[in-house]
N, C-alpha and C positions, 0 to 999 in steps of 0.2 A: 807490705809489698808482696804480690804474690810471686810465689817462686815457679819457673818455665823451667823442666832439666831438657837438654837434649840427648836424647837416649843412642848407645852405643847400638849396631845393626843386631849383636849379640843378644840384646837385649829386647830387641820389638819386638819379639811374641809372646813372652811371659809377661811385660808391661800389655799389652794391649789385651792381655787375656784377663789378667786383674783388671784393667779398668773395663772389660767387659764385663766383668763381677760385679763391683762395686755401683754400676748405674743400672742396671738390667729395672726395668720399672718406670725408667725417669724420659722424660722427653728430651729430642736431639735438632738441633740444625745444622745444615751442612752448607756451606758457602764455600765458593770457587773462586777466589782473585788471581784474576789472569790478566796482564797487561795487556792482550790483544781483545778479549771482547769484555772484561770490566769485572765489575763484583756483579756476582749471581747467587742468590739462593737455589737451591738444590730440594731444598727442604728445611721447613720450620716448624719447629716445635711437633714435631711429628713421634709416635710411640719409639724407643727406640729398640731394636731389636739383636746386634750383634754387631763387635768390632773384634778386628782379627788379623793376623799377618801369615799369608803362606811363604815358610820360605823356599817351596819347591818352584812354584811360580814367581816371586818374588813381589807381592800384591799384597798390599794393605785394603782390606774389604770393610764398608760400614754398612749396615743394613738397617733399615725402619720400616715402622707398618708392622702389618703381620698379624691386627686385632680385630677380629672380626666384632660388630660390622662395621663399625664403622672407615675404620684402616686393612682391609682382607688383603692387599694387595703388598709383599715386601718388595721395597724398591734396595738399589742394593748400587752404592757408588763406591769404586776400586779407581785406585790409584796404582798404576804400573810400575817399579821400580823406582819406586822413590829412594831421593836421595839423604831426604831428613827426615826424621820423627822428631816432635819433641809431646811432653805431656805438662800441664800445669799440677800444681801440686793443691791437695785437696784442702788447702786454706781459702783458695778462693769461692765465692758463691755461685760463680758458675763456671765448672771447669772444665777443660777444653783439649783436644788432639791438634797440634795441627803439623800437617806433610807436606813437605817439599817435593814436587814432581822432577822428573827429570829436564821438562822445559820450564821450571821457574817459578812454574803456575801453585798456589798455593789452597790447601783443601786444608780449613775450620771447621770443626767436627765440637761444638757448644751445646751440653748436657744442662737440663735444666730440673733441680729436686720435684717432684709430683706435686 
């Protein structure tokens, strides 16, 4: 069974900096399930390029793209003041962020080995 921790707010920046580490290379999808307009991709299987927490702004930021030529362009999806982080644990085959928004809405950030 794969293990989900939910991480302390103390905590999201040094986790999200490691698991910025640990995938830098691999491809990312980012899906949005919001009960008012539904599950949405954002991005799939896209180069991934940088995940991050400012805690001056209080924004968890994921970034992809960024390889030229074919991905030149980093798109770059933030989540405001989230209220949850959680991370899976690196048993699973493909492992995953995901954050709780302040209205509910939920952001899947699914890394995938090269």
């Amino acid at each position: 069974m794969a293990s989900t921790s939910t991480l302390h707010r103390k905590e999201w920046r040094s986790a999200l900096d490691a698991f910025d580490a640990e995938h830098q290379g691999e491809r990312v999808s980012i899906e949005v399930l919001d009960p008012s307009i539904g599950h949405q991709y954002e991005a799939e299987r896209l180069p991934f390029s940088s995940l991050s927490y400012d805690p001056k702004d209080d924004v968890v930021i994921v970034a992809v793209g960024g390889e030229p030529p074919r991905y030149p362009v980093v798109m770059r999806h933030m989540v405001a003041h989230p209220k949850q982080v959680q991370v899976t644990g690196e048993d699973v085959p493909e492992p995953a962020v995901r954050l709780v928004a302040p209205d509910g809405s939920v952001t899947l950030i699914t890394f995938y080995p090269p």
